[in-house]
N, C-alpha and C positions, 0 to 999 in steps of 0.2 A: 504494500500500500504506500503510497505516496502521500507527505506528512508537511507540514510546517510549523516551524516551531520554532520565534525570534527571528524572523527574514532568513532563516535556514531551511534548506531540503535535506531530507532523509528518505531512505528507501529499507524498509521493512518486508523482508521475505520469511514466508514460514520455512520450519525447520523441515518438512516433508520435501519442501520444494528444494530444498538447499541439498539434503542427502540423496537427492534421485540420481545428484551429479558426483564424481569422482574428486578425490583430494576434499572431503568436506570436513575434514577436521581443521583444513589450512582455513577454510571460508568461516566456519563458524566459529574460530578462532576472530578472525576478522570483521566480519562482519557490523560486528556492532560502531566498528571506525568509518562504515559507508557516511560520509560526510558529502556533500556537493556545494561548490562555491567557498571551499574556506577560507578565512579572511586571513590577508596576509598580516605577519608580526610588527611589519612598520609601518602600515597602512589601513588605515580603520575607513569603513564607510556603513554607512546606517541612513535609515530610512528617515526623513522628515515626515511625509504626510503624501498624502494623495491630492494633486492638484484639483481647485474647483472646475466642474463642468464649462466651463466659461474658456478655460484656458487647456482643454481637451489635446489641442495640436499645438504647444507651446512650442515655441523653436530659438528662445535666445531668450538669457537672462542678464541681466548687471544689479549689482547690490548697492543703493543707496540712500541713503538716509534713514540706515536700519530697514531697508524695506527689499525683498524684490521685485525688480521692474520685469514687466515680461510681455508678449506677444505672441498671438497668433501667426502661422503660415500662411500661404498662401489662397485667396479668395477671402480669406476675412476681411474684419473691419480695421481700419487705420485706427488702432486704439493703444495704446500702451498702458497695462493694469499694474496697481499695486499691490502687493500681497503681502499682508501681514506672515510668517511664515512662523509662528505660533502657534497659531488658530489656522493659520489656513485660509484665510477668508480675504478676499479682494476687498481692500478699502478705499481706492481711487478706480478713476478710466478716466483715460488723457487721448481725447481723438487728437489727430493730427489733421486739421483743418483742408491744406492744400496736399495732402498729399492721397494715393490709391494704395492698397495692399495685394499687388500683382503676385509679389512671391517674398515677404518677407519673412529673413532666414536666419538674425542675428542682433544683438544689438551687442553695443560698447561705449564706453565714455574716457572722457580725459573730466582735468578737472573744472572745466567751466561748459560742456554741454552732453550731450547724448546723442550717438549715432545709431542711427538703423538703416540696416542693410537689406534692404530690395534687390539682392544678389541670388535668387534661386533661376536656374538656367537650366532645368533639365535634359530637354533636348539642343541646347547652344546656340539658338535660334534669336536671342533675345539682342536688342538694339537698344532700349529701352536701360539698361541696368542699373541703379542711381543708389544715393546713401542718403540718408535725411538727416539732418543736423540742428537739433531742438537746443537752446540756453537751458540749463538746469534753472536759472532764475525762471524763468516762467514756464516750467514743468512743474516748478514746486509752489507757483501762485494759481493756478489755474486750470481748470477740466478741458481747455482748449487751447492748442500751441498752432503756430507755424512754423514750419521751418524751412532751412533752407536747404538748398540741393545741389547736392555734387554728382553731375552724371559723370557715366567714365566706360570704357572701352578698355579692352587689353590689348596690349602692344602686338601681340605675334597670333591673334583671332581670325583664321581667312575666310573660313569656311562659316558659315550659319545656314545651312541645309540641316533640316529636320531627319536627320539619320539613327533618333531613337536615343538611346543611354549617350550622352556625353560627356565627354572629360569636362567642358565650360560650363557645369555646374556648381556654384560654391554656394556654401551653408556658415560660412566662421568668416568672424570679422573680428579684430583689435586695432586698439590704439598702442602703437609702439613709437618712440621719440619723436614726436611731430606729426607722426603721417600712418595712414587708416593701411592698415595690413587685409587684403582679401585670399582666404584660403580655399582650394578648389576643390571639391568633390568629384574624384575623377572615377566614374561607374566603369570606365573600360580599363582601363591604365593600374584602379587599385592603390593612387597615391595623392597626395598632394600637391600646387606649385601656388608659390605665395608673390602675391602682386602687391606693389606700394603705391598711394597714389597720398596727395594730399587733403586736409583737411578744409582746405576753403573753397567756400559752392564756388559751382565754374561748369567747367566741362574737360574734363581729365583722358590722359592717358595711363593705364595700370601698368606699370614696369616689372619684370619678372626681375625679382632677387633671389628664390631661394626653390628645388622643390625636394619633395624624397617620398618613397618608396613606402609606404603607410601600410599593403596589405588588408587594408578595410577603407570605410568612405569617413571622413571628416565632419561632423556637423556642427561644429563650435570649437572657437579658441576663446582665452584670454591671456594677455600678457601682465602678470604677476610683479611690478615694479620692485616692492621692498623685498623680494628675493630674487629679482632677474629672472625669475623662471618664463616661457613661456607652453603653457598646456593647450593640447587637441582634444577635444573628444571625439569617439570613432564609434564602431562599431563595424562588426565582420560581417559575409554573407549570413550567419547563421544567428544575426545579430546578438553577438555576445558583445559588448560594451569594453573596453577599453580607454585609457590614457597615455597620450603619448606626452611626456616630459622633458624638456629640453631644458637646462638650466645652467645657470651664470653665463650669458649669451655674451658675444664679447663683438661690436662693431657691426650688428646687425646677422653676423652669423647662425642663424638659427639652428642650423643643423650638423653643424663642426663636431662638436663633443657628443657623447653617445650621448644617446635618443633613449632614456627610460620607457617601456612598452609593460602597459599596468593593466591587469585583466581586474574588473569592480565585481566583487562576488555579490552578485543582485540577481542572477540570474538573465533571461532574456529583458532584451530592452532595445528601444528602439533610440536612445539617449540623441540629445539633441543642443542640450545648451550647457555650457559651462562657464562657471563666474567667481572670482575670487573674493571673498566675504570676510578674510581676518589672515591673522599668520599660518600660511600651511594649512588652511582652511578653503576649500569651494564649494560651491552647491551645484549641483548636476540636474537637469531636466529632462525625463524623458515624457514623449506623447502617447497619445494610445493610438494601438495598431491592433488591427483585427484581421485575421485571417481564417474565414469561414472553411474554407477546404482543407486546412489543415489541423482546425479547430483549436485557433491559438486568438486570444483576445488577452491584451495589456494594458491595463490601468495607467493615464498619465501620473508622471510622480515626481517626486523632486527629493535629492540625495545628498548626504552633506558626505565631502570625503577630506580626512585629515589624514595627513601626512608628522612624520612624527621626525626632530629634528636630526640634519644626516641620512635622514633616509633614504632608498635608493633602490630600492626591488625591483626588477624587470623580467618581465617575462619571455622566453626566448620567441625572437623573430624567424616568419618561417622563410625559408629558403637558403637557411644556413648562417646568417645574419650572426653576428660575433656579439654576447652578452657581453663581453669587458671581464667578465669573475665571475667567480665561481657560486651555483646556487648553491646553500648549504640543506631549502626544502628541499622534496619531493613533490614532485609537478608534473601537471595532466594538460598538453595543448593541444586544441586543436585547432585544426584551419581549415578551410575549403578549398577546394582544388577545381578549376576549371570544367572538370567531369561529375554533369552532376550524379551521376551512377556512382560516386566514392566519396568515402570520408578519410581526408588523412589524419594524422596525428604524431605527435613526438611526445616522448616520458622524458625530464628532466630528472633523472635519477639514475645510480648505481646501481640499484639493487636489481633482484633478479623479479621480472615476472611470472607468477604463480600459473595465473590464468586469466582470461577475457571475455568479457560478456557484455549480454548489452540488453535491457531491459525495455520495455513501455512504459506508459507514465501511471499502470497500475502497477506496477511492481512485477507485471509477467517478467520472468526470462525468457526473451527469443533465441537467444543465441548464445553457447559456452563452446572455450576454446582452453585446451590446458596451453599453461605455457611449451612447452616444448612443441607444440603443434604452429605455435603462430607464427608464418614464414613472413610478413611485414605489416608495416605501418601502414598500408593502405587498406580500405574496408570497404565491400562491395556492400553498397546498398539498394541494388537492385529488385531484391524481394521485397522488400519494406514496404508498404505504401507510406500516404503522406503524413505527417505526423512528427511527436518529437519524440526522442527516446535518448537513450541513456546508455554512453560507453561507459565500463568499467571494468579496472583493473587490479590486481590481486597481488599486491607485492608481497613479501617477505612477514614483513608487521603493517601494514597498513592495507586499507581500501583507497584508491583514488577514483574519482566519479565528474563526469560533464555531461549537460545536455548538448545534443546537435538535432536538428532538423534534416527530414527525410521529404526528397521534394518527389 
């Protein structure tokens, strides 16, 4: 049976079911370790609240005046809300007077306004692209602003044919020394490239300074000044939620020093905003996403994740991707692989595997493999239908456990 218990999952099999399989003294030795999502030792992340109905499709957050500010995506209304984030409860809406809500995908601030970014571009089609640029002074006197508007263009953009998933999509926008950073959501590519443009309305060109290799899509940054950090949030095809970490940046080098890659034990999520809110503190937003055919519905939410001083955990990157040092957990990754007929995976550990299995979200076993039988990392998921289900692995003294999606 499948269990929660404190924003944790557990998986519960009876003893019949356990002894039908071989080596069942190694499992029911184990077993009671079947843990999924556990939180790392230098990185705590816990749930705030579930976002009000209002703010369903949140897509960008910034923290101020003790409040989160936030907004709707694309087709909404030009409104920017305040949320008490105690209670939970919207205590402002701030329309934006002159402006449309085409596809807005982020916000960020410096210290004397707020930007929002009108940067969703799914299919790369868009001409239109603009930032909106409100005074914090009259954000914070009044339920109606204007602002003003920075359109802009990317430098090396040739193409705007409607050819489906495109790289020219971006969701993350920062304020970094002077000038608004736009990060790209690139659905084909699988990475990032970061364009600079300036802060004053106009009509701009986006310069490409920086990109890299992300392995999932981008849907928010912020740049963290009293630590220099700058953070991505992501998420993978099989949308498991991640952070990418890039810190003490030095002359605009975003991506020079290793790139911490932080998996958020939340489970699935479709994360979407991320904002810096105190030292080594963020709050994260994710929207709800529903997928009838696969029978997956997610509550929007919003997450606080501390980081704990020195800290520095990363997750291995797939493709071979060098962690810098040495993990001292034991760790369970997976990634997706172009074919959707397979699941890959890598174990961050020495130890030996026991054995392989991989459940339903009742707790069925579908499938056991002793260790000595499993010839690779890769896992046909062609029997499967659609649904989500559950790898796991049987080391030495421990259970490790992740959900993946079967399409």
């Amino acid at each position: 049976m499948f269990k929660q218990y404190e924003n944790r999952y557990f998986i519960s099999i009876s003893y019949l079911e356990i002894l039908s399989y071989p080596m069942r003294s190694i499992v029911l030795h184990t077993i009671a370790l079947l843990v999924l999502y556990t939180a790392s030792a230098q990185t705590q992340v816990h749930e705030v609240g579930q976002m009000p109905l209002e703010l369903t499709e949140n897509s960008g957050h910034i923290f101020h005046n003790g409040s989160l500010i936030s907004h709707n995506d694309s087709g909404n209304e030009p409104v920017l809300y305040v949320l008490d984030t105690v209670s939970m409860l919207i205590t402002r809406r701030v329309s934006v007077s002159n402006a449309s809500n085409i596809d807005w995908e982020d916000l960020t601030q410096d210290a004397t306004h707020i930007y929002i970014g009108d940067i969703g571009n799914y299919t790369g089609t868009r001409t239109d692209l603009a930032i909106y640029k409100i005074a914090k002074n009259d954000f914070d006197q009044g339920n109606e602003v204007t602002a003003e508007i920075i359109n802009f263009r990317y430098e090396d953009q040739q193409d705007f044919d409607d050819n489906g998933e495109s790289d020219w999509d971006a969701e993350a926008l920062t304020v970094y020394q002077d000038e608004l950073l736009v990060f790209t959501k690139e659905w084909i590519a699988q990475g990032t490239t970061v364009y600079a443009l300036p802060t004053e309305a106009g009509n701009h060109v986006a310069k490409k300074v920086a990109s890299y290799a992300v392995y999932g899509l981008v849907t928010g940054a912020t740049y963290d000044a009293s630590q220099n950090d700058l953070l991505l949030i992501a998420y993978t095809n099989l949308l498991s939620p991640f952070v990418l970490r890039s810190r003490d940046i030095v002359d605009g080098s975003f991506f020079e020093n290793d790139v911490e890659r932080i998996s958020l034990d939340i489970g699935f999520a479709q994360a979407e905003a991320i904002t810096s809110v105190g030292p080594l503190r963020y709050f994260i937003g994710s929207e709800r996403f529903e997928r009838e055919a696969l029978g997956i519905t997610l509550d929007p939410m919003l997450y606080a994740l501390q980081f704990q001083e020195g800290s520095g955990e990363t997750d291995e990157i797939p493709e071979g991707e060098d962690e810098g040092g040495q993990n001292d957990e034991d760790r369970l990754v997976l990634y997706g692989s172009y074919d959707p007929e397979k699941l890959q995976y890598a174990l961050l550990s020495d130890k030996t595997v026991m054995a392989q299995a991989i459940f339903d979200t009742s707790g069925k076993m579908l499938r056991f493999t002793l260790g000595r039988d499993i010839e690779n990392t890769d896992l046909d998921l062609t029997t499967f239908e659609s649904g989500v289900y559950y790898l796991t692995l049987y080391l030495e003294d421990k259970v490790l456990s992740k959900a993946f999606v079967a399409y």
